[in-house]
Gaussian input, Z-matrix of N, CA and C with variables (Angstrom, degrees):
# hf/3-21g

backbone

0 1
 N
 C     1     B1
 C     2     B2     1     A1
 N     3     B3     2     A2     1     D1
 C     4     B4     3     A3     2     D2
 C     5     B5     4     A4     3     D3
 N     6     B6     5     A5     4     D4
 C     7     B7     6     A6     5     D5
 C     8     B8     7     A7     6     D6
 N     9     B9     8     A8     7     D7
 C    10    B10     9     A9     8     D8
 C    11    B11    10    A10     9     D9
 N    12    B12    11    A11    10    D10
 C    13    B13    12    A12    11    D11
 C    14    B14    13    A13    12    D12
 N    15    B15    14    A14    13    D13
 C    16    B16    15    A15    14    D14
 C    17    B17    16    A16    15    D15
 N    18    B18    17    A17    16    D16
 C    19    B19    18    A18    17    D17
 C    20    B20    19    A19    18    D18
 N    21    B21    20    A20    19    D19
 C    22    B22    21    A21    20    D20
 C    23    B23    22    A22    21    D21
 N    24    B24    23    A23    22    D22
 C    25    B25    24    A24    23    D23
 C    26    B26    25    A25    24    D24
 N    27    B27    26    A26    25    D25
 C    28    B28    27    A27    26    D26
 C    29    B29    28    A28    27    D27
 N    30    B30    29    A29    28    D28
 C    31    B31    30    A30    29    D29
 C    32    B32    31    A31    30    D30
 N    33    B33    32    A32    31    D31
 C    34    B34    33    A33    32    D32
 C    35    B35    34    A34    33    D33
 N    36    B36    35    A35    34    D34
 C    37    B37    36    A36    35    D35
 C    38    B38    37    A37    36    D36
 N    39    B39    38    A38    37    D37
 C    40    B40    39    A39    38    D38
 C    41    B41    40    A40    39    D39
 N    42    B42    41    A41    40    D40
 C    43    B43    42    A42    41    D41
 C    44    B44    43    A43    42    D42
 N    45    B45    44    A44    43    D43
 C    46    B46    45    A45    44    D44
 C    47    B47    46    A46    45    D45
 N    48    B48    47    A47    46    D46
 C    49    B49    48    A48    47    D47
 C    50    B50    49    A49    48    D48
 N    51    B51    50    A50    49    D49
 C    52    B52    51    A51    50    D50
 C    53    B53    52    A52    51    D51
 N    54    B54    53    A53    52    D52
 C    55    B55    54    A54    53    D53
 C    56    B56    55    A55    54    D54
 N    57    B57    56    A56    55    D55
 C    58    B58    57    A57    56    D56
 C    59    B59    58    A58    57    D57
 N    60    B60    59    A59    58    D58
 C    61    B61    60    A60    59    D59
 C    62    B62    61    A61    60    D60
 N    63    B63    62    A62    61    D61
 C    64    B64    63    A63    62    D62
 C    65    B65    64    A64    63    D63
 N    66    B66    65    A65    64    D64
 C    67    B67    66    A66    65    D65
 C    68    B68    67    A67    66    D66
 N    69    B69    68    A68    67    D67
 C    70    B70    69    A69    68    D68
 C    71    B71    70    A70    69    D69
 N    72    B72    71    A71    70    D70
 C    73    B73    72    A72    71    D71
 C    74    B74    73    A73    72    D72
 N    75    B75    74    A74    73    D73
 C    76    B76    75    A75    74    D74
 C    77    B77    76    A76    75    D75
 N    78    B78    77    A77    76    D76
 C    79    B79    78    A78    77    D77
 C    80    B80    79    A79    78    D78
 N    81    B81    80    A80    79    D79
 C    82    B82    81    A81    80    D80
 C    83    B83    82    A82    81    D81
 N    84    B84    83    A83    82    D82
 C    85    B85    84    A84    83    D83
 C    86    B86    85    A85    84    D84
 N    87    B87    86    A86    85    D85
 C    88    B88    87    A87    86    D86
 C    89    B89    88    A88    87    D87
 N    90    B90    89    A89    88    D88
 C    91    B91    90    A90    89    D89
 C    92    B92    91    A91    90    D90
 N    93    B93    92    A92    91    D91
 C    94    B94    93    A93    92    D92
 C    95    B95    94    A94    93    D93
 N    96    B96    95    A95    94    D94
 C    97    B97    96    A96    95    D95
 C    98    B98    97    A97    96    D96
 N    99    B99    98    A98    97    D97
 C   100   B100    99    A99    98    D98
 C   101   B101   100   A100    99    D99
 N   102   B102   101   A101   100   D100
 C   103   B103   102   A102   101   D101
 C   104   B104   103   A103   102   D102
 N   105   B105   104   A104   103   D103
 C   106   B106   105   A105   104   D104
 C   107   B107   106   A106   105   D105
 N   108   B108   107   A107   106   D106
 C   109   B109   108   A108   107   D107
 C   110   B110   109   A109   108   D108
 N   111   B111   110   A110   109   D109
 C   112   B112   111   A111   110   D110
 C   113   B113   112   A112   111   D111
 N   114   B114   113   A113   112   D112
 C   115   B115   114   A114   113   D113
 C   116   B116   115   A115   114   D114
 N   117   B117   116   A116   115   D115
 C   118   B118   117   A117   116   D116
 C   119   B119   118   A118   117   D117
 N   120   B120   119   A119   118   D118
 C   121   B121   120   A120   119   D119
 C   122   B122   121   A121   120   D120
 N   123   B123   122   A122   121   D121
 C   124   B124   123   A123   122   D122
 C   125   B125   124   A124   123   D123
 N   126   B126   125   A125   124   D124
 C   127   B127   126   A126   125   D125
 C   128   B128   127   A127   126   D126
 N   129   B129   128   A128   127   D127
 C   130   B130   129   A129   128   D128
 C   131   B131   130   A130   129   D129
 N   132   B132   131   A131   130   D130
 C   133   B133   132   A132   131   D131
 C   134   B134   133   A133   132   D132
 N   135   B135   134   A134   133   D133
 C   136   B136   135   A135   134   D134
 C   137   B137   136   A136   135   D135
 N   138   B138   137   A137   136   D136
 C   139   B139   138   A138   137   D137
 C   140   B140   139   A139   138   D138
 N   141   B141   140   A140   139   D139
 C   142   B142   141   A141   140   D140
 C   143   B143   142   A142   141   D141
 N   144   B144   143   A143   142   D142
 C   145   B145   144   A144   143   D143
 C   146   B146   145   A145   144   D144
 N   147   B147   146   A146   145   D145
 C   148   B148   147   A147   146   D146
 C   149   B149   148   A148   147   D147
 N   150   B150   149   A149   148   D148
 C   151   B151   150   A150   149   D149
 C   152   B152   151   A151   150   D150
 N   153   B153   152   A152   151   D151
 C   154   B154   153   A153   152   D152
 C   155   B155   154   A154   153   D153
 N   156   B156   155   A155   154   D154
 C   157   B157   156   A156   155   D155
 C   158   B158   157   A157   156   D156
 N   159   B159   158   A158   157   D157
 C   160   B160   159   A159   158   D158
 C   161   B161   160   A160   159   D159
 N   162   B162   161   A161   160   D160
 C   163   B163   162   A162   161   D161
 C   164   B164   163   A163   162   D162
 N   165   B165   164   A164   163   D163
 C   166   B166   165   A165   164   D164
 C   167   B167   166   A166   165   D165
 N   168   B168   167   A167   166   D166
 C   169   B169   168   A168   167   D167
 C   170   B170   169   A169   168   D168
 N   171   B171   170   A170   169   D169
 C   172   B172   171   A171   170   D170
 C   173   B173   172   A172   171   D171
 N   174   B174   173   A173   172   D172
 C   175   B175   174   A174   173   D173
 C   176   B176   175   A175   174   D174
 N   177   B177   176   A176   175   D175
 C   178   B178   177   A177   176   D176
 C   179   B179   178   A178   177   D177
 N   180   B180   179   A179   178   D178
 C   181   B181   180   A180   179   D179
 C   182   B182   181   A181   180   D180
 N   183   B183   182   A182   181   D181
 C   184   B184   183   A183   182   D182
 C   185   B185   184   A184   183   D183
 N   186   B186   185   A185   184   D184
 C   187   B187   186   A186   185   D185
 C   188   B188   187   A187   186   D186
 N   189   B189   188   A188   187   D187
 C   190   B190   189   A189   188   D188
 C   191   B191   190   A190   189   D189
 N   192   B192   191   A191   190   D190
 C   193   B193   192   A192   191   D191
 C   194   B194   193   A193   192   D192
 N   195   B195   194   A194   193   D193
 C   196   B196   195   A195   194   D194
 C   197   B197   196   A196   195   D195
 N   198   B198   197   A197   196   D196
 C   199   B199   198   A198   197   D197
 C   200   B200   199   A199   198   D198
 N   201   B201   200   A200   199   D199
 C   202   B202   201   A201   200   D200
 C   203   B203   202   A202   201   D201
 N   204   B204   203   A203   202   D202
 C   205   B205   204   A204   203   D203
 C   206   B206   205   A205   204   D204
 N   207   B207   206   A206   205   D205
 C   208   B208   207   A207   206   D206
 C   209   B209   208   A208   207   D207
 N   210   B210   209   A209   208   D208
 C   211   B211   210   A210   209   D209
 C   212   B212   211   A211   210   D210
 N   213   B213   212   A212   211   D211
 C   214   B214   213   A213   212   D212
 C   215   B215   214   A214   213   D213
 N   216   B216   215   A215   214   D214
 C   217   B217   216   A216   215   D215
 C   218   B218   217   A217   216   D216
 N   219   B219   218   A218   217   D217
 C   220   B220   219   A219   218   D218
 C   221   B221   220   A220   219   D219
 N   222   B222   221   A221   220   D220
 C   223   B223   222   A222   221   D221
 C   224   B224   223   A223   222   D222
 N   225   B225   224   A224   223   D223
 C   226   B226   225   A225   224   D224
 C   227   B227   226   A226   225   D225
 N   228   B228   227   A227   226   D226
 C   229   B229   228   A228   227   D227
 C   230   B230   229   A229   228   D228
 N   231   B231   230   A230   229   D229
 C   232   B232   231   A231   230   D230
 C   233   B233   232   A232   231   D231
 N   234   B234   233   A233   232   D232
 C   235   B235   234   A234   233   D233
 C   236   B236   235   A235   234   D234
 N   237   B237   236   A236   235   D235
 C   238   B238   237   A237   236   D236
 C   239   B239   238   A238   237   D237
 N   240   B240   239   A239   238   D238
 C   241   B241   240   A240   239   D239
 C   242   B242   241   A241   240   D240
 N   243   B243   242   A242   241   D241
 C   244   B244   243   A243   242   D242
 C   245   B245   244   A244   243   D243
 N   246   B246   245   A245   244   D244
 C   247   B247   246   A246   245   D245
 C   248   B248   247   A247   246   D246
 N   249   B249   248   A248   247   D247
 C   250   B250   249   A249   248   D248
 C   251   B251   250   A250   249   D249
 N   252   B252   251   A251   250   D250
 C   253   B253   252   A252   251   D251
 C   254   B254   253   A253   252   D252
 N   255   B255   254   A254   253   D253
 C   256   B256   255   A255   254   D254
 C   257   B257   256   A256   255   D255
 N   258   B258   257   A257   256   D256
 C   259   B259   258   A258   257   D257
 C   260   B260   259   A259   258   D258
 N   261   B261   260   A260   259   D259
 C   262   B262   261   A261   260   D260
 C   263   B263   262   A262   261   D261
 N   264   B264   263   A263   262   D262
 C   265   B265   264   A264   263   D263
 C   266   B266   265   A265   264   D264
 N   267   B267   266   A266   265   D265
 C   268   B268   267   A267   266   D266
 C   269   B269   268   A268   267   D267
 N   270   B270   269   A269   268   D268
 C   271   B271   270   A270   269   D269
 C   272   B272   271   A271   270   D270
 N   273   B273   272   A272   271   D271
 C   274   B274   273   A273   272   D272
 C   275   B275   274   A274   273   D273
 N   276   B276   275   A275   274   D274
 C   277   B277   276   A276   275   D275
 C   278   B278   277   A277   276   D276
 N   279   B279   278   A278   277   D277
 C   280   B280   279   A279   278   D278
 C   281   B281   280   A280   279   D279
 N   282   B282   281   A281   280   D280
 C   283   B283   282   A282   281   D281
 C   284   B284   283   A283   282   D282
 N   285   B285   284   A284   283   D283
 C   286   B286   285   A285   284   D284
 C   287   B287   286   A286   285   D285
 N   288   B288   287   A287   286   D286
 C   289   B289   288   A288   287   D287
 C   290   B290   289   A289   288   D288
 N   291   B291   290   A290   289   D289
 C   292   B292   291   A291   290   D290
 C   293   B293   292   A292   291   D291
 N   294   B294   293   A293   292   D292
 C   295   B295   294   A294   293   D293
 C   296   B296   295   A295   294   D294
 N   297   B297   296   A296   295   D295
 C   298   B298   297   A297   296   D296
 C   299   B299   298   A298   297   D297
 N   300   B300   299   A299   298   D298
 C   301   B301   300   A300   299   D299
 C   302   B302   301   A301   300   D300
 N   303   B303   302   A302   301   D301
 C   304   B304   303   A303   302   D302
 C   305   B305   304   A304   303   D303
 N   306   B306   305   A305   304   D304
 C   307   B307   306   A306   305   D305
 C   308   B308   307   A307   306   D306
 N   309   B309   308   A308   307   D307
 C   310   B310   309   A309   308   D308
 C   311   B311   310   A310   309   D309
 N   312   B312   311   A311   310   D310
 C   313   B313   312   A312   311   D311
 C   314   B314   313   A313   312   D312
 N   315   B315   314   A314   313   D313
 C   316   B316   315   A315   314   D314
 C   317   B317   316   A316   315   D315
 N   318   B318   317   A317   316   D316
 C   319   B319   318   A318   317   D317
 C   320   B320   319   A319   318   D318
 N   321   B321   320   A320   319   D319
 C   322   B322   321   A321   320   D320
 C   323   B323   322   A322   321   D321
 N   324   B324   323   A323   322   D322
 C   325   B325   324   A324   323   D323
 C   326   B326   325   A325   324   D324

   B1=1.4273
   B2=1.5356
   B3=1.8742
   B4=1.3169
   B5=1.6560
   B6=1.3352
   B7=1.3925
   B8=1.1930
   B9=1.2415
   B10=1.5966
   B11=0.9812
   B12=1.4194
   B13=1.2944
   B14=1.8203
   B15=1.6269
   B16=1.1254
   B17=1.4826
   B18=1.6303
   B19=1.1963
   B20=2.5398
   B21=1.6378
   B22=1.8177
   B23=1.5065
   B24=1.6297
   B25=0.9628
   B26=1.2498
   B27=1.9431
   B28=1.2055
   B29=1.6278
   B30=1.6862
   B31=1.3596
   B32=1.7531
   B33=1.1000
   B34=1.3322
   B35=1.4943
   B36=1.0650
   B37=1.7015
   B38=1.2227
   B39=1.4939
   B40=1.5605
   B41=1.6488
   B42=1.0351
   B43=1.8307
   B44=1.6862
   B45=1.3004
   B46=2.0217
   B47=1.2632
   B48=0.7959
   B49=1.7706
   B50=1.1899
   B51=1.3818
   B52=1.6690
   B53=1.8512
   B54=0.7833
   B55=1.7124
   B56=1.4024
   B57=1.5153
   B58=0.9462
   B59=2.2609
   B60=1.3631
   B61=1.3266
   B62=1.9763
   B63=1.2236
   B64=0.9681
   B65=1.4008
   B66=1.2587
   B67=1.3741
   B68=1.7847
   B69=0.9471
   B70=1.4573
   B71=1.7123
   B72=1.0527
   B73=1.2994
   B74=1.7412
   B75=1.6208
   B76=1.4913
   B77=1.4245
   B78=1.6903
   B79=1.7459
   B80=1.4311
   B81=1.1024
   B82=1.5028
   B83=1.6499
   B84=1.0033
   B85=1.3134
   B86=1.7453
   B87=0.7952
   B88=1.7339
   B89=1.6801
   B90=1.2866
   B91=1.7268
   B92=1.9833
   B93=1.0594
   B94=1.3809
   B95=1.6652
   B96=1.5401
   B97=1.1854
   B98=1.2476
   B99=1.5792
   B100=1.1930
   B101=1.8522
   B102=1.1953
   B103=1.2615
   B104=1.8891
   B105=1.0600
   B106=2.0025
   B107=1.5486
   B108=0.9616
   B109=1.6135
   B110=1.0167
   B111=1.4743
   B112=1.9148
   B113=1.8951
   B114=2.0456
   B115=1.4832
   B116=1.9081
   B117=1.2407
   B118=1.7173
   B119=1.1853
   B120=1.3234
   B121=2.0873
   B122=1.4256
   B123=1.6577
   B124=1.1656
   B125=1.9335
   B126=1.6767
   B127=1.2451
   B128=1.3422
   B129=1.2116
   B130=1.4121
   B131=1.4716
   B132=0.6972
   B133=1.8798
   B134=1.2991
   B135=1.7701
   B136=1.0810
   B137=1.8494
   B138=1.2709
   B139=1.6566
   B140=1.0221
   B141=1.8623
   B142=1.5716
   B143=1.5753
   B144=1.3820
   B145=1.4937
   B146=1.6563
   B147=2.0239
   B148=1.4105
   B149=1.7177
   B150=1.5002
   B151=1.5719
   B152=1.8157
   B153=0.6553
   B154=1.5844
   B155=1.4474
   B156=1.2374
   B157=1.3306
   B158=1.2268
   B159=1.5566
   B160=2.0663
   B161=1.4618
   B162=1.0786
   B163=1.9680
   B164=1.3648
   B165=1.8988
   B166=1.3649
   B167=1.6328
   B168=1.8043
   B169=1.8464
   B170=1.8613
   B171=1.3792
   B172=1.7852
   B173=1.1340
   B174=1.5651
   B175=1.5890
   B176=1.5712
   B177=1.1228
   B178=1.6967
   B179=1.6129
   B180=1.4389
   B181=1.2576
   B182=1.6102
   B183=1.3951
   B184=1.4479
   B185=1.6835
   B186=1.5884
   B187=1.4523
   B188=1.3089
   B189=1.4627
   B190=1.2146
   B191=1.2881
   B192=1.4346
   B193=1.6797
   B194=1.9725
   B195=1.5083
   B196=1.4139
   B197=1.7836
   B198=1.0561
   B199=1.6500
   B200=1.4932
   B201=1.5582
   B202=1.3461
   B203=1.8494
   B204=1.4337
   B205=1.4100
   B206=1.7172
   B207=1.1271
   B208=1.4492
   B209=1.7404
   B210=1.3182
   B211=1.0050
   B212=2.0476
   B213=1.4879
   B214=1.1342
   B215=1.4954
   B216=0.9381
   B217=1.5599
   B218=1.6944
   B219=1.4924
   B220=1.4154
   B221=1.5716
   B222=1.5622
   B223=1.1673
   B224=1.2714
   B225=1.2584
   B226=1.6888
   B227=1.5147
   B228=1.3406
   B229=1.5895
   B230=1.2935
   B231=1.3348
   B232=1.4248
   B233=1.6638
   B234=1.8706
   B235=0.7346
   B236=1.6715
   B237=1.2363
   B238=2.0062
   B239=1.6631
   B240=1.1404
   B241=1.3822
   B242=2.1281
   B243=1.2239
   B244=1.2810
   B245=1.4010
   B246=1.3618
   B247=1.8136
   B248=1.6401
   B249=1.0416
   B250=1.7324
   B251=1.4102
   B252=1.7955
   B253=1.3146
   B254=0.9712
   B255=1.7639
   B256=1.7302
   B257=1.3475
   B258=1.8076
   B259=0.9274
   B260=1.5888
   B261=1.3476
   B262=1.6542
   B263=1.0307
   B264=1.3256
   B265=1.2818
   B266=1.7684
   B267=1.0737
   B268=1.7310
   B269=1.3163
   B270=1.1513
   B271=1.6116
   B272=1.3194
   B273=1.7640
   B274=1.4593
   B275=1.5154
   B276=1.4877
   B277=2.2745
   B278=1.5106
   B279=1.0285
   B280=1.9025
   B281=1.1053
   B282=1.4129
   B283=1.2589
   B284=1.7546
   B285=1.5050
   B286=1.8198
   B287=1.1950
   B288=1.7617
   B289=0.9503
   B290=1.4455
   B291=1.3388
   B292=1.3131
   B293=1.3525
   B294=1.0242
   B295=1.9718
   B296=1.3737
   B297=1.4550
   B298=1.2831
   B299=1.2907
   B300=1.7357
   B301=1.5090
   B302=1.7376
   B303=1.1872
   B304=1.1182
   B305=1.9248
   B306=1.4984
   B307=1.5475
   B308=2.1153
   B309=1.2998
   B310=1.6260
   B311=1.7014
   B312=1.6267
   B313=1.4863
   B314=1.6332
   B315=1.2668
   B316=1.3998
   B317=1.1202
   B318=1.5810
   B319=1.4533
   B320=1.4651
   B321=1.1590
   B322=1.2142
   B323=1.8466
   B324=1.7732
   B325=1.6440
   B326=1.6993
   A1=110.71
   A2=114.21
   A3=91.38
   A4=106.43
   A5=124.15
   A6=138.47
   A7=118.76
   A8=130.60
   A9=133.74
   A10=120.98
   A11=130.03
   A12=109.32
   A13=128.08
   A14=101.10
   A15=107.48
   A16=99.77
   A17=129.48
   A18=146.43
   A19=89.79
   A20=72.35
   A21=96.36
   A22=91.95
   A23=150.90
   A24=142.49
   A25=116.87
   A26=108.76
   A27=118.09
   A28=113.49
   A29=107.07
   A30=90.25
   A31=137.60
   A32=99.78
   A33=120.43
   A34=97.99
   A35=99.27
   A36=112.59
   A37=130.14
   A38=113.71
   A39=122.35
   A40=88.41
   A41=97.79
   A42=124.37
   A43=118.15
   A44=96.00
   A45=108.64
   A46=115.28
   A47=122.58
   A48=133.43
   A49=140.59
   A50=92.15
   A51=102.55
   A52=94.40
   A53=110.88
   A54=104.02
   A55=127.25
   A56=113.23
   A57=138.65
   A58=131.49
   A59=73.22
   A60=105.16
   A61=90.18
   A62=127.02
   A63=120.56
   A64=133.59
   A65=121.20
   A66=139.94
   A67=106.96
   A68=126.51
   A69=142.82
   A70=90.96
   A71=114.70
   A72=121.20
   A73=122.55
   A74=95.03
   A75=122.16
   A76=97.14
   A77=91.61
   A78=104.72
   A79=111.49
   A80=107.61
   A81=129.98
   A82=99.73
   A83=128.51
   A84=121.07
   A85=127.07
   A86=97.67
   A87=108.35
   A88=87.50
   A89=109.81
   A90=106.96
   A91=112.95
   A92=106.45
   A93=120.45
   A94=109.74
   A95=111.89
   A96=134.44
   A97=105.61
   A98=133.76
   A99=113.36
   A100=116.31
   A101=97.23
   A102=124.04
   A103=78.82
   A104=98.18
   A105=102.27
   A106=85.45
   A107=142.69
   A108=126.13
   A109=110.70
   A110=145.52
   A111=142.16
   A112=103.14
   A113=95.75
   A114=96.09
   A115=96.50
   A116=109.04
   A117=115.01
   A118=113.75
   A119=109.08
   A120=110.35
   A121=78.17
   A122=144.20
   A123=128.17
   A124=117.50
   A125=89.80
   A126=88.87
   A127=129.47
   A128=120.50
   A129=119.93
   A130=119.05
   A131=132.11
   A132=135.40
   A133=107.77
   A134=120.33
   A135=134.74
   A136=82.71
   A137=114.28
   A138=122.95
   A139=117.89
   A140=105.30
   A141=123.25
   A142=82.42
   A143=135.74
   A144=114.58
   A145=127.78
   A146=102.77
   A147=117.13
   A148=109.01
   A149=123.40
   A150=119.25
   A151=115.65
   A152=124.97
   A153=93.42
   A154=145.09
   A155=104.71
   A156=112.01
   A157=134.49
   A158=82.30
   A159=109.71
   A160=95.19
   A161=139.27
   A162=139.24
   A163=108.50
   A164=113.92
   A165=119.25
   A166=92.86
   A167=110.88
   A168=101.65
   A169=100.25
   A170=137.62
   A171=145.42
   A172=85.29
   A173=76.63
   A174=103.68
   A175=132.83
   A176=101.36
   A177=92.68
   A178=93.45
   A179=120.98
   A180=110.90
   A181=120.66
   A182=114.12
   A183=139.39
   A184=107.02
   A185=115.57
   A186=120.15
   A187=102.62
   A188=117.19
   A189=139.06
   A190=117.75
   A191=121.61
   A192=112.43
   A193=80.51
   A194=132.86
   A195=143.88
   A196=90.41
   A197=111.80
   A198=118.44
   A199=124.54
   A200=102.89
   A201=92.12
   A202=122.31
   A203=103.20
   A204=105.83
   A205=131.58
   A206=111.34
   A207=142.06
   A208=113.87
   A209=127.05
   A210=134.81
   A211=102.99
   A212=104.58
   A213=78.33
   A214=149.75
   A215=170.76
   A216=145.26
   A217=86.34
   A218=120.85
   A219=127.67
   A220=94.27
   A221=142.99
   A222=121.57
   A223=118.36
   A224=112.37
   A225=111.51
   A226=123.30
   A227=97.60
   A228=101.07
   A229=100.35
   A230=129.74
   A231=127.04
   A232=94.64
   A233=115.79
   A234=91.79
   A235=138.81
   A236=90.16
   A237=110.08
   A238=85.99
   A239=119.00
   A240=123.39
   A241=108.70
   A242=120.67
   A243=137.06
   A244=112.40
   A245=85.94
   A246=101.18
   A247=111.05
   A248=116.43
   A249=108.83
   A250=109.12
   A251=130.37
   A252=110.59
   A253=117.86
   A254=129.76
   A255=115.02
   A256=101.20
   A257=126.16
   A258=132.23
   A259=116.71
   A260=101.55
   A261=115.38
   A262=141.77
   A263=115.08
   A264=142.21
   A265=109.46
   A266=105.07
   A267=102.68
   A268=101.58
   A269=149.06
   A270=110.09
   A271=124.81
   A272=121.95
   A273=105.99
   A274=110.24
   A275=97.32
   A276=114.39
   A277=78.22
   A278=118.58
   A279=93.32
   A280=133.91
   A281=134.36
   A282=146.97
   A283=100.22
   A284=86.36
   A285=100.64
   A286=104.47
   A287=137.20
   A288=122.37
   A289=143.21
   A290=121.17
   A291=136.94
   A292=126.64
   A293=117.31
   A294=122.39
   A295=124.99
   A296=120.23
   A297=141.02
   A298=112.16
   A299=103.78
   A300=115.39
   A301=90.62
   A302=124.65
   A303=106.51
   A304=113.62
   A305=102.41
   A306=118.73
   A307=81.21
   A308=93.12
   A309=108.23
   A310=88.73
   A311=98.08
   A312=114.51
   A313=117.07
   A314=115.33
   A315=98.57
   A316=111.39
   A317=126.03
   A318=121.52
   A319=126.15
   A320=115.42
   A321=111.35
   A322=111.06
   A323=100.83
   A324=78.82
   A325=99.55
   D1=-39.81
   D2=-166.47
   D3=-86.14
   D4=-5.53
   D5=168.52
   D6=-68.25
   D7=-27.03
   D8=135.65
   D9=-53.17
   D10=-60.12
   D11=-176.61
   D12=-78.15
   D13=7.30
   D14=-177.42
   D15=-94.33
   D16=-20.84
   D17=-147.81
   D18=-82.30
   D19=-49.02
   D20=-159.48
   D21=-71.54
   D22=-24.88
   D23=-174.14
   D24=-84.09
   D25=-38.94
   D26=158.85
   D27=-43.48
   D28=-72.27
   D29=179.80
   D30=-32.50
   D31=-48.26
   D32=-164.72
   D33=-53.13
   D34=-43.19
   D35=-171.29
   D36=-62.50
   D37=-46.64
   D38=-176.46
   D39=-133.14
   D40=128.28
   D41=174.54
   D42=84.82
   D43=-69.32
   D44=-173.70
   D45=-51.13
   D46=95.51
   D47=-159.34
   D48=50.58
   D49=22.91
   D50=175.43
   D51=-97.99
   D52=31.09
   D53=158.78
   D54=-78.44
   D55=117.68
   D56=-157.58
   D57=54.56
   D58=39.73
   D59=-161.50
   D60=-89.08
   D61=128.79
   D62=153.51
   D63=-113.10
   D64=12.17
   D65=-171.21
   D66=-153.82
   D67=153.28
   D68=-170.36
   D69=-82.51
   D70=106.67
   D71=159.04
   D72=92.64
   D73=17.75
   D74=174.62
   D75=-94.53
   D76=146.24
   D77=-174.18
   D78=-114.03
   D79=119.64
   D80=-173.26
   D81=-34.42
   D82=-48.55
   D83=174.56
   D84=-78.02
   D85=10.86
   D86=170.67
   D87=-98.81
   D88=-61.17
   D89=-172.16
   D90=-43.56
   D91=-21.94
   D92=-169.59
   D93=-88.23
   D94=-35.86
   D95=174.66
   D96=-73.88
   D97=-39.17
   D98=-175.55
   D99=-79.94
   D100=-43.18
   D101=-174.53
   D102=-45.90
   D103=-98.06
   D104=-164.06
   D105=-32.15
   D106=-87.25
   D107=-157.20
   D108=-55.37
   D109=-9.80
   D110=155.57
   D111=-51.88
   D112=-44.75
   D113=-152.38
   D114=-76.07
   D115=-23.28
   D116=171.90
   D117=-56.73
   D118=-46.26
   D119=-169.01
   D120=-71.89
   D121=-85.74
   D122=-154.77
   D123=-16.99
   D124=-69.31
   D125=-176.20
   D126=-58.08
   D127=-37.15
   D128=159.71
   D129=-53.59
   D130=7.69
   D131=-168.80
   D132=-122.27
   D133=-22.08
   D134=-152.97
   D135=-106.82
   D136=-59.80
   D137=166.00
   D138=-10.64
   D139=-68.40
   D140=-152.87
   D141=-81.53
   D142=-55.45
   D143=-156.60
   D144=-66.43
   D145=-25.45
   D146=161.71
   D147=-56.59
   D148=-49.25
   D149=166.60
   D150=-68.34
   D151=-42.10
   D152=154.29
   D153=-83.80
   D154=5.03
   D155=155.16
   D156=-56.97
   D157=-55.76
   D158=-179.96
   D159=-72.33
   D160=-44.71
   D161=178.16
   D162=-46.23
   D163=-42.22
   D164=-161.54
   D165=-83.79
   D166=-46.37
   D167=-171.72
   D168=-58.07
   D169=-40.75
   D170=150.95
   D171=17.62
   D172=-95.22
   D173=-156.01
   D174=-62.46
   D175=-13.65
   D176=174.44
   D177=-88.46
   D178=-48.83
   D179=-177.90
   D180=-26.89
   D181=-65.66
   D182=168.39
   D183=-48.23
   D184=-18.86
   D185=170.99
   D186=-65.77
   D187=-76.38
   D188=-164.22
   D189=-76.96
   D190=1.00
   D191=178.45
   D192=-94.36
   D193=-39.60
   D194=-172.14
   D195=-50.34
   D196=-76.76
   D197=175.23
   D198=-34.68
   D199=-38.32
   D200=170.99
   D201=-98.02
   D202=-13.58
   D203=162.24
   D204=-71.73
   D205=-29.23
   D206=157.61
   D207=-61.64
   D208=-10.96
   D209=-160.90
   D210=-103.13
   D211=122.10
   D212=-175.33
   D213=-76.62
   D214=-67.66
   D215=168.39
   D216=-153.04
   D217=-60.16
   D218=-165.35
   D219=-63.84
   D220=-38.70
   D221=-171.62
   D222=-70.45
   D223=-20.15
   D224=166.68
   D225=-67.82
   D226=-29.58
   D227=179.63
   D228=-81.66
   D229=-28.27
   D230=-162.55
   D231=-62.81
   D232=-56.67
   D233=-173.39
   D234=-100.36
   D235=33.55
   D236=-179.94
   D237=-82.63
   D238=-58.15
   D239=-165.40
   D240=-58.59
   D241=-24.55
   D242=175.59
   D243=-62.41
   D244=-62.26
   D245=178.54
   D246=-73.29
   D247=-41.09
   D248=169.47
   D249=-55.48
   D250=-42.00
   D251=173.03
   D252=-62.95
   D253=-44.76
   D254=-168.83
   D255=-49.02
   D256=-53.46
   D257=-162.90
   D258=-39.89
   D259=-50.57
   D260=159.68
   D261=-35.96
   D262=-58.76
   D263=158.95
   D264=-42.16
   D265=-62.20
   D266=-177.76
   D267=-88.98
   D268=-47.91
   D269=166.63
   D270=-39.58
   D271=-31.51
   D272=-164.13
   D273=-91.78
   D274=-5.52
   D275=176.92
   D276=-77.53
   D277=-60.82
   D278=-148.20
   D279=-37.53
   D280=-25.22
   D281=-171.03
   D282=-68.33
   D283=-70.69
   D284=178.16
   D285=-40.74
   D286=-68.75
   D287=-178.70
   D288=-85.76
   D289=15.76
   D290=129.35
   D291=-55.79
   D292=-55.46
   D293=155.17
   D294=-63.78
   D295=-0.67
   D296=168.86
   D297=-69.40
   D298=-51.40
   D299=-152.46
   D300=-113.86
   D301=10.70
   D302=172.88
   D303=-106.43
   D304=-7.36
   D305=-165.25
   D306=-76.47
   D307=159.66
   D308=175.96
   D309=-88.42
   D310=134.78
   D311=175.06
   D312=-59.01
   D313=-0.05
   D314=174.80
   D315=-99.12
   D316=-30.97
   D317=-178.54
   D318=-95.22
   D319=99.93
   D320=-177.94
   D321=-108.69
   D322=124.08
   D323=-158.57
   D324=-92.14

């Protein structure tokens, strides 16, 4: 009798339902409970940081559309009109310097 019950305690102990048991007298379903509530906080953490992301891209957006409405009218033209000259400028080089680089470097007439 007491070799049975020493036999059945053994069992109990190492292998026979201690699957997925990490502690002596932990219940497989708490282990299951935490785990899914580990994988919940993840996702929730993962939630909140995708919403402040998108809050932070908001707000600068709403920065910079403010900045450019606030901006006065002639500096935009000032600089449309800037960029149309460079633009100028190197369309009317290109020719020259395409026929620049195509002449053989020794003769320059």
């Amino acid at each position: 009798m007491v070799k049975e019950r020493h036999n059945e305690l053994k069992h109990s102990t190492h292998g026979g339902g201690s699957r997925g048991k990490r502690f002596v007298g932990e219940d497989v379903g708490e282990h299951q409970a935490r785990v899914a509530e580990r994988a919940k906080v993840h996702q929730m953490q993962a939630a909140a940081r995708d919403a402040a992301q998108r809050a932070a891209r908001k707000q600068e957006a709403s920065r910079a559309h403010a900045a450019l409405v606030h901006r006065p009218l002639w500096e935009g033209v000032a600089g449309l009109v800037l960029q149309s000259a460079r633009l100028a400028t190197k369309v009317v080089a290109l020719p020259f310097r395409l026929a620049s680089s195509l002449m053989p470097h020794g003769s320059h007439a």
